[in-house]
Structure formats: structure tokens, C-alpha cells
Residue frames as a rotation matrix with the C-alpha (Angstrom) as fourth column:
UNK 1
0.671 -0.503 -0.544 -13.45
-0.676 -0.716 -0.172 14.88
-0.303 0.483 -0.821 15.31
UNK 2
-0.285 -0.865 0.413 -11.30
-0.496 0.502 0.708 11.98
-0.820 -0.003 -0.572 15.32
UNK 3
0.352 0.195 0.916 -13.55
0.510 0.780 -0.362 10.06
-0.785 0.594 0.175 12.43
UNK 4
0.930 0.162 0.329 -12.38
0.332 0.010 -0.943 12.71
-0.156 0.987 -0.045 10.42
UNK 5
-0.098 -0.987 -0.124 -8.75
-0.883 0.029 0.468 12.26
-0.458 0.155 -0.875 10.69
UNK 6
0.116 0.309 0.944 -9.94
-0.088 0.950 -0.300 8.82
-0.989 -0.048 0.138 9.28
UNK 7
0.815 0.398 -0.421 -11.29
0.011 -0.737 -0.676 10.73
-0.579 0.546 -0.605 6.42
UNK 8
0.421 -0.793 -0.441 -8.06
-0.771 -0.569 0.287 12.17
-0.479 0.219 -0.850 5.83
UNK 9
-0.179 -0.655 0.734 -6.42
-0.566 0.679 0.468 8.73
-0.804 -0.332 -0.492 6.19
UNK 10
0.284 0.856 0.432 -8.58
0.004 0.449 -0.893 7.45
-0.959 0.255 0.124 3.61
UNK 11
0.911 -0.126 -0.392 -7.39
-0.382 -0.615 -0.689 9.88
-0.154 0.778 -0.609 0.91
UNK 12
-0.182 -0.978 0.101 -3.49
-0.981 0.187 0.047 8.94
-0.065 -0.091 -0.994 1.83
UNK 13
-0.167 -0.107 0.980 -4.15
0.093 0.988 0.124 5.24
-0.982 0.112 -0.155 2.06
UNK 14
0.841 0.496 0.217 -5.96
0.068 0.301 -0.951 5.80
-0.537 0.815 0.219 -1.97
UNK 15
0.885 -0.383 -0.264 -2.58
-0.434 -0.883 -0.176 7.53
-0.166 0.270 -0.948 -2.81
UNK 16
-0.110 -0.969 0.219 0.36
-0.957 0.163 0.239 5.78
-0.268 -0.183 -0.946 -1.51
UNK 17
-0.349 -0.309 0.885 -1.23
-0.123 0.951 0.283 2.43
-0.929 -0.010 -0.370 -2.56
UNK 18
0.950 0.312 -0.004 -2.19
0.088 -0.281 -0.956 3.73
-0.299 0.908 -0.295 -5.96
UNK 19
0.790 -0.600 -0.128 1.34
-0.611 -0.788 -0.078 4.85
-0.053 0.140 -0.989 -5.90
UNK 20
0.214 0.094 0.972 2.35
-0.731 0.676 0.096 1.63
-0.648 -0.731 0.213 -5.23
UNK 21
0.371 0.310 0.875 0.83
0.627 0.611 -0.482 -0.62
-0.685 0.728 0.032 -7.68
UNK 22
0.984 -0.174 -0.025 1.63
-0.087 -0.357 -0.930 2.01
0.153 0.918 -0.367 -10.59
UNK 23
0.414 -0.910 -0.037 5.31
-0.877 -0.409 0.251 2.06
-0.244 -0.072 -0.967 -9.08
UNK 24
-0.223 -0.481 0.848 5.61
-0.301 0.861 0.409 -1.39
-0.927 -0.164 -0.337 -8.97
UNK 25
0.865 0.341 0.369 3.89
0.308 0.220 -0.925 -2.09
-0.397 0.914 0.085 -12.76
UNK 26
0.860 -0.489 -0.145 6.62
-0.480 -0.680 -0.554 0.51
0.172 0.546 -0.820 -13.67
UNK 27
-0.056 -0.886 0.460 9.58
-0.866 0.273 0.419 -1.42
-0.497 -0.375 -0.783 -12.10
UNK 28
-0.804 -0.161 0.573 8.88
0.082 0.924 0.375 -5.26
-0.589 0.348 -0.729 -13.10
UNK 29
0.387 0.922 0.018 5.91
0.178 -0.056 -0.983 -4.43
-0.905 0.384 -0.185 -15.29
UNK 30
0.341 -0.411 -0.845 8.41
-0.832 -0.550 -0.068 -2.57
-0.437 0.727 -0.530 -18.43
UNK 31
-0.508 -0.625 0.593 10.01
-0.375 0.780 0.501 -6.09
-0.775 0.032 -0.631 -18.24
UNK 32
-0.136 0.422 0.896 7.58
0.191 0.899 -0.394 -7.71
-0.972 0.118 -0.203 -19.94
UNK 33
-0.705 -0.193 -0.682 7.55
-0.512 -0.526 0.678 -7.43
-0.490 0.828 0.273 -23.68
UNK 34
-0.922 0.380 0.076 4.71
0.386 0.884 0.263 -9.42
0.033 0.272 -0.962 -24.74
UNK 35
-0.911 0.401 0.092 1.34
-0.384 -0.909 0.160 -8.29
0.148 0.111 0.983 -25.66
UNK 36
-0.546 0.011 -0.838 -0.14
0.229 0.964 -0.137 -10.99
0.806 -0.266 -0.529 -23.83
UNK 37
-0.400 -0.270 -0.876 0.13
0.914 -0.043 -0.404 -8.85
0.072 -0.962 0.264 -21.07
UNK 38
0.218 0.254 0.942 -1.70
0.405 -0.902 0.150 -6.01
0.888 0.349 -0.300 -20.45
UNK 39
0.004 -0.251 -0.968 0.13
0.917 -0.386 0.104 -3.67
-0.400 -0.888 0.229 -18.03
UNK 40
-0.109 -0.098 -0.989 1.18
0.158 -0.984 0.080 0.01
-0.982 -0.147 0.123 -18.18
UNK 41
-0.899 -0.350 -0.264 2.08
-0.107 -0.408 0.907 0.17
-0.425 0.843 0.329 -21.71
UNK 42
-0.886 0.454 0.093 -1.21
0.162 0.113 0.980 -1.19
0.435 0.884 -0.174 -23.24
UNK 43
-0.058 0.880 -0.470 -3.71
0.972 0.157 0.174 0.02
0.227 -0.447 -0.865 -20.54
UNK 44
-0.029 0.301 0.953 -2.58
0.384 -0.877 0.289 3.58
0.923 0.375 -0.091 -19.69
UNK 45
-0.679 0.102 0.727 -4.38
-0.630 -0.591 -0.505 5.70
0.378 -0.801 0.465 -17.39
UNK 46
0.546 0.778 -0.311 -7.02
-0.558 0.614 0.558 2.85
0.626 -0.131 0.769 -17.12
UNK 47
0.337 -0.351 -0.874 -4.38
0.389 0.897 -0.211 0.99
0.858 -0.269 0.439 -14.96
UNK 48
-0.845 -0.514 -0.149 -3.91
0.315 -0.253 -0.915 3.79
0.433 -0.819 0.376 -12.72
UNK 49
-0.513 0.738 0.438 -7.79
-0.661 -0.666 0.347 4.02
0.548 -0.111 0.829 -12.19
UNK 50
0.354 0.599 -0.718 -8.37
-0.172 0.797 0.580 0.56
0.919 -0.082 0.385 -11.53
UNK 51
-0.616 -0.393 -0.683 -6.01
0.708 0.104 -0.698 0.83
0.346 -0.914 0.215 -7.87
UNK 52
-0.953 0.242 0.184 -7.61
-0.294 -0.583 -0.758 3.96
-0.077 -0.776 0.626 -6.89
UNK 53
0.010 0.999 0.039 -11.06
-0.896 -0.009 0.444 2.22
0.444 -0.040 0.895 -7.32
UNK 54
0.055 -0.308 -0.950 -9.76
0.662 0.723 -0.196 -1.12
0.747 -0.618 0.244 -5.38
UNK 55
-0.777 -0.559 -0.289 -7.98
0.509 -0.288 -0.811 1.16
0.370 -0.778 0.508 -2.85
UNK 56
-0.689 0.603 0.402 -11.54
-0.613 -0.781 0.121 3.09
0.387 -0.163 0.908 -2.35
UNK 57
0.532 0.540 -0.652 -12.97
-0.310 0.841 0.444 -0.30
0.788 -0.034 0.615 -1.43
UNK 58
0.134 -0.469 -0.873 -10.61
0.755 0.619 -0.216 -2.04
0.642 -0.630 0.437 0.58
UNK 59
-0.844 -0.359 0.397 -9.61
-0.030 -0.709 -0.705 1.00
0.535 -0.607 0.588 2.97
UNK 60
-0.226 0.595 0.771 -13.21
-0.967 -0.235 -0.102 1.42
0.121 -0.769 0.628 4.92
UNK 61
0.754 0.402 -0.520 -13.38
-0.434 0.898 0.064 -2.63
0.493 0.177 0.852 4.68
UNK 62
0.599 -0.357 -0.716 -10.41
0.586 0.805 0.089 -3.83
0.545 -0.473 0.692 5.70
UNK 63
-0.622 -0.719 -0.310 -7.81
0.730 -0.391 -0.560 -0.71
0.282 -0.575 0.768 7.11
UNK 64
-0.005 0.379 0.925 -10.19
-0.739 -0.625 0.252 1.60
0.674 -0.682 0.283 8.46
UNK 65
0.829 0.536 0.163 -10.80
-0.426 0.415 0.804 -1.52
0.363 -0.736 0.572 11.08
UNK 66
0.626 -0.755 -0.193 -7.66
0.598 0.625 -0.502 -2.45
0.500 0.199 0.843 10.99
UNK 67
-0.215 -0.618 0.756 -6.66
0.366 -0.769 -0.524 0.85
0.905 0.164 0.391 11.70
UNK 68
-0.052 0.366 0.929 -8.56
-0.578 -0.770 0.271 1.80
0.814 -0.523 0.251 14.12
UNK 69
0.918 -0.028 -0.396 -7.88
0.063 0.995 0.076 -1.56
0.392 -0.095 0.915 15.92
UNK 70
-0.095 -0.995 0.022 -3.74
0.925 -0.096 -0.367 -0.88
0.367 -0.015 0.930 15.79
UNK 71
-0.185 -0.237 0.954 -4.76
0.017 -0.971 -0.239 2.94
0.983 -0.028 0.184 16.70
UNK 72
0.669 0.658 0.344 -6.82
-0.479 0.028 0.877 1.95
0.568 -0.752 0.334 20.10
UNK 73
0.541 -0.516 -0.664 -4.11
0.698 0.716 0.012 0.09
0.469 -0.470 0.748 21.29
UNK 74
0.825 -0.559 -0.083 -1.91
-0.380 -0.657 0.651 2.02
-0.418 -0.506 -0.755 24.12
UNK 75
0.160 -0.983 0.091 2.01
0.710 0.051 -0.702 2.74
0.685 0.177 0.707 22.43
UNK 76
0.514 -0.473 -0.716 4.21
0.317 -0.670 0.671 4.54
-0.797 -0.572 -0.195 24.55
UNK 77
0.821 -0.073 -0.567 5.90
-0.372 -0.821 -0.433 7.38
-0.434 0.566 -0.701 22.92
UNK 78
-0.181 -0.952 0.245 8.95
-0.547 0.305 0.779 5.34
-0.817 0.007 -0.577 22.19
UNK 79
-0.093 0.324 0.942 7.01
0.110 0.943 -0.313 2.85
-0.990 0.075 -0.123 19.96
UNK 80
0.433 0.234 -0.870 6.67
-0.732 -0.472 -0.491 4.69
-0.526 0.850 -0.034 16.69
UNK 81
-0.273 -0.774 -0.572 8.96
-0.908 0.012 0.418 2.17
-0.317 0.633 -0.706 15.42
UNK 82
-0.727 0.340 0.596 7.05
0.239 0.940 -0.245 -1.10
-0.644 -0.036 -0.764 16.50
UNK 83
0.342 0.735 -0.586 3.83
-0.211 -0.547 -0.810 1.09
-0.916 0.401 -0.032 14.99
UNK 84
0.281 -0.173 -0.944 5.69
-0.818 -0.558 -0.140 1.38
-0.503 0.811 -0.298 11.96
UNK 85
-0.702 -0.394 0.594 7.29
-0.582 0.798 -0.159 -1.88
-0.411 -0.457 -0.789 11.90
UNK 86
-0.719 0.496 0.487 4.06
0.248 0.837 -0.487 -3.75
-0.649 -0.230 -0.725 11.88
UNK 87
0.586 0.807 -0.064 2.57
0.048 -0.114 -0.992 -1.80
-0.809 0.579 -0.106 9.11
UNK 88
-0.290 -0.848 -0.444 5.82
-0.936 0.153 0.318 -2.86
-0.202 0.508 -0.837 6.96
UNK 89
-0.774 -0.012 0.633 4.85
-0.185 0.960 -0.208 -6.09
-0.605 -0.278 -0.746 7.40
UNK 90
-0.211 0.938 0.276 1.51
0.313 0.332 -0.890 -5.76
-0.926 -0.101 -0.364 6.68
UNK 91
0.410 -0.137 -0.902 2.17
-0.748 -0.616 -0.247 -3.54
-0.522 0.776 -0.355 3.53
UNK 92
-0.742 -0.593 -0.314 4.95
-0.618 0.422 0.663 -6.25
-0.260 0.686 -0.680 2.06
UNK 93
-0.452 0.576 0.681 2.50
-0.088 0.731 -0.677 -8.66
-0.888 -0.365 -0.280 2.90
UNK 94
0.296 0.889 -0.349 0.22
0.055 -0.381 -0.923 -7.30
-0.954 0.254 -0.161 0.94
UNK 95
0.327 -0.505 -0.799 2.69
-0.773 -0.629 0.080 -6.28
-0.543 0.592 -0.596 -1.72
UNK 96
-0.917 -0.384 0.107 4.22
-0.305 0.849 0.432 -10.12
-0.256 0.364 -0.895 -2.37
UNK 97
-0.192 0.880 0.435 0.31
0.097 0.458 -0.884 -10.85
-0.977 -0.127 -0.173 -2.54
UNK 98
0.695 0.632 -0.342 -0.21
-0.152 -0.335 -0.930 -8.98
-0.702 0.699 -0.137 -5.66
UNK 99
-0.394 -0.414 -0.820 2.72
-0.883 -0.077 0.463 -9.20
-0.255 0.907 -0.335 -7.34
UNK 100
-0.836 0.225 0.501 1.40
0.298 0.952 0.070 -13.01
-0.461 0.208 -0.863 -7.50
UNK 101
0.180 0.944 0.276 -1.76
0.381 0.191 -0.904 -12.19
-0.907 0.268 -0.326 -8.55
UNK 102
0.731 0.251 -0.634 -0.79
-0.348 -0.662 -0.664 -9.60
-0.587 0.706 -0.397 -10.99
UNK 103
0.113 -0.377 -0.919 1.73
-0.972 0.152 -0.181 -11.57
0.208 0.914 -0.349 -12.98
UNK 104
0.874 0.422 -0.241 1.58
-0.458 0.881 -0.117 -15.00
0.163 0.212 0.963 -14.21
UNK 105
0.856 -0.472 0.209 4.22
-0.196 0.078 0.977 -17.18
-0.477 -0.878 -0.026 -13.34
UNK 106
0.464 -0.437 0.770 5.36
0.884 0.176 -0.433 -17.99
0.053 0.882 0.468 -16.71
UNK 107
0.686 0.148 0.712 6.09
0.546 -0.752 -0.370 -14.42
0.481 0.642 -0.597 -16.73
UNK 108
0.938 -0.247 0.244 7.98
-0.260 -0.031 0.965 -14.33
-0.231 -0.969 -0.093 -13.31
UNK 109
0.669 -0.554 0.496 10.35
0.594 0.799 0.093 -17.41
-0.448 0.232 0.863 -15.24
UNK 110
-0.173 -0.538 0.825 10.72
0.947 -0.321 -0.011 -15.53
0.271 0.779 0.565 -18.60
UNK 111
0.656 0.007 0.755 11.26
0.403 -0.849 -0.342 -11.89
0.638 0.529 -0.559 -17.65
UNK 112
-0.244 -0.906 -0.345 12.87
0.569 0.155 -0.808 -12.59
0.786 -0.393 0.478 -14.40
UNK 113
0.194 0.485 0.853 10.60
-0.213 -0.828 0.519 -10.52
0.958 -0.282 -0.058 -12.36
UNK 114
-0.464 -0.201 -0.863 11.19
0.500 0.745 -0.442 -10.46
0.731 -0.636 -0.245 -8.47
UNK 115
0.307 0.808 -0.504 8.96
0.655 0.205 0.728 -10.63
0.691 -0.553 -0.466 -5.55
UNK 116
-0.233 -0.461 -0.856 11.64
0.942 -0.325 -0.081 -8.92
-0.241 -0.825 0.511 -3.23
UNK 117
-0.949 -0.309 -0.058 11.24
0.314 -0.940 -0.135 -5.53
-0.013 -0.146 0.989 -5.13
UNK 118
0.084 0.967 0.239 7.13
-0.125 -0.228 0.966 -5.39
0.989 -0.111 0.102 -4.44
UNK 119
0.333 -0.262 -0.906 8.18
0.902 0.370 0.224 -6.42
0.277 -0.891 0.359 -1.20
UNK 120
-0.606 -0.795 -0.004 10.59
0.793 -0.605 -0.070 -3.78
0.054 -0.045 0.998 -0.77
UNK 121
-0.731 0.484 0.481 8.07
-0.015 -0.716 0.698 -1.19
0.683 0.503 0.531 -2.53
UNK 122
0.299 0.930 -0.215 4.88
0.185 0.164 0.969 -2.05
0.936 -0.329 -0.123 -0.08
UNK 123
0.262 -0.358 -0.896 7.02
0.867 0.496 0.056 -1.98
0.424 -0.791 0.440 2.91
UNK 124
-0.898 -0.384 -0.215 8.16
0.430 -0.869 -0.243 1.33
-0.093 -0.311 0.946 2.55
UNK 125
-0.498 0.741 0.450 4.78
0.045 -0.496 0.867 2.41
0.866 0.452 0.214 1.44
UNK 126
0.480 0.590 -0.649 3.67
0.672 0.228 0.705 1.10
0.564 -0.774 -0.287 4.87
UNK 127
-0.165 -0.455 -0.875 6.16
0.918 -0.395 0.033 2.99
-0.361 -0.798 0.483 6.82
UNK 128
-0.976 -0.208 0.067 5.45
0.198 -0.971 -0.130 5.92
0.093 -0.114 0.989 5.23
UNK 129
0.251 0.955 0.158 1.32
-0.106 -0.135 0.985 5.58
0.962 -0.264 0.067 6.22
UNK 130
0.450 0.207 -0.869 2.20
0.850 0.200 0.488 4.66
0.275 -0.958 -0.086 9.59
UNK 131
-0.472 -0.344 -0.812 3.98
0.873 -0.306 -0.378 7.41
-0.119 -0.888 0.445 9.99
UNK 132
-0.643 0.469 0.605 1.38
0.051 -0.763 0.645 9.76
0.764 0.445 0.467 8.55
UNK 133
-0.013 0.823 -0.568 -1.17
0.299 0.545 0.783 7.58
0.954 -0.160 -0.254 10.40
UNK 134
-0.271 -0.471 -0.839 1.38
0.944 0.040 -0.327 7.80
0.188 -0.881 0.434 13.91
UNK 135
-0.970 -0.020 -0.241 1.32
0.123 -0.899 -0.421 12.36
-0.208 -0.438 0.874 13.61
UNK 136
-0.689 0.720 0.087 -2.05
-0.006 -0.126 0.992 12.41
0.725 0.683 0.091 12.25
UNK 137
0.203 0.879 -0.431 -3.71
0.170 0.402 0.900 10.67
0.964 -0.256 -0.068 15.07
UNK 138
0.381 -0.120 -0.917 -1.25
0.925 0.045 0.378 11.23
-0.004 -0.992 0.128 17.89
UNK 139
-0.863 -0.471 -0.184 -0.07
0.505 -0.825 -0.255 14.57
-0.032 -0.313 0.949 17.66
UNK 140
-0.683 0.393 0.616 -3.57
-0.088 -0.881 0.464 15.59
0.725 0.263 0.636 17.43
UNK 141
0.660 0.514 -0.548 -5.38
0.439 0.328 0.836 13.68
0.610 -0.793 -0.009 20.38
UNK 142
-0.499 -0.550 -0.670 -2.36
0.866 -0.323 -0.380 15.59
-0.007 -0.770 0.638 22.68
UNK 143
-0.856 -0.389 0.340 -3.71
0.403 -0.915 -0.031 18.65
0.323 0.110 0.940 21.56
UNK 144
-0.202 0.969 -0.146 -7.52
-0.049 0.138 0.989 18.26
0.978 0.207 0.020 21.74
């Protein structure tokens, strides 16, 4: 029963990091004014298809183990925050990755774009999976 709380997890991980990337395109993406660039404005709904196919990949590759890895570990009930904490991290991480990838640095220079608010944006995304991740898995293994 537990593989399909996984499942579940699966669906929320396609979401919140779909939700992500389109949030973050929207924030320092608008900046750019150049048709150089293809972000939101000249791609659409194609740009919100192309995370939730990534995010349908990477989730049973790299955070389903990843997850289940951080989930097997013993927290005491107090920990929710380290839990949460360490998938902040791992979110910004993640989050300062792409903005690099997804804009060029020229573009960084001339539009002023900054790293801190993909940061920012991934970080919370992470805390709010871990704590999906945190009642999902523990409040149902008490009950079971």
C-alpha cells in the first residue's frame, strides 16, 4: 500500500515543479523582451508541457529514490523541520540549476534577471512537497 502513496507523490511532485518552472518563466521570464528568446510569451502552453514531461521523467529516476531513501530514514516526530529543511535545499538547488540553464547569461546581464528569486521559488516548492510528502507517508504508516 505504501508504493501507492508514491503514486500519489508522483502526481504532486509533476505539479508543484511544473508550477515552478511556469512560475519562475513568469517572474524573470516577462523580463526579457527579445525574440531571441523563446519563453512564455512565444511558446505558450508548449512551455507548460515541456516541465510536466521532464517532471514525469525525473521523479521515478531521481526522487522516487531519493525519496524513498530520505523516507526510510528514522525522524522523530519533532523533525518535520530538518525533513523539510533538507528538501529546501535540495529544491533551491535544483532551482539555481535551471535558472542557469534556462537563460543565457547575456540575458541574466541585460534584463537583470536574479538567481535568488528561482532560489527562493524552488525552496518553497520543496517545503511545500516535504510537507505533503511528511502527512502523506507518516500520518498514514501510524494508522495502518
Amino acid at each position: 500500500m505504501r508504493v501507492a502513496r508514491y503514486f500519489v507523490l508522483w502526481f504532486v511532485f509533476i505539479f508543484l515543479f511544473t508550477g515552478a518552472i511556469v512560475g519562475l518563466e513568469y517572474i524573470e521570464g516577462y523580463k526579457i523582451a527579445t525574440t531571441e528568446y523563446y519563453g512564455l510569451r512565444n511558446l505558450g502552453f508548449v512551455l507548460v508541457i515541456i516541465p510536466i514531461l521532464l517532471s514525469s521523467l525525473v521523479y521515478p529516476v531521481i526522487v522516487l529514490p531519493l525519496s524513498w531513501l530520505i523516507g526510510s530514514m528514522r525522524w522523530v516526530g519533532a523533525s518535520l523541520l530538518l525533513y523539510a529543511l533538507l528538501y529546501a535545499v535540495m529544491w533551491a538547488g535544483v532551482g539555481g540549476f535551471l535558472f542557469y540553464e534556462c537563460y543565457d547569461a547575456r540575458f541574466i546581464q541585460e534584463y537583470e534577471l536574479h538567481v535568488s528569486t528561482a532560489v527562493i521559488l524552488f525552496g518553497t516548492v520543496g517545503l511545500v512537497y516535504a510537507w505533503i510528502e511528511w502527512r502523506l507517508l507518516r500520518s498514514s504508516v501510524a494508522t495502518v
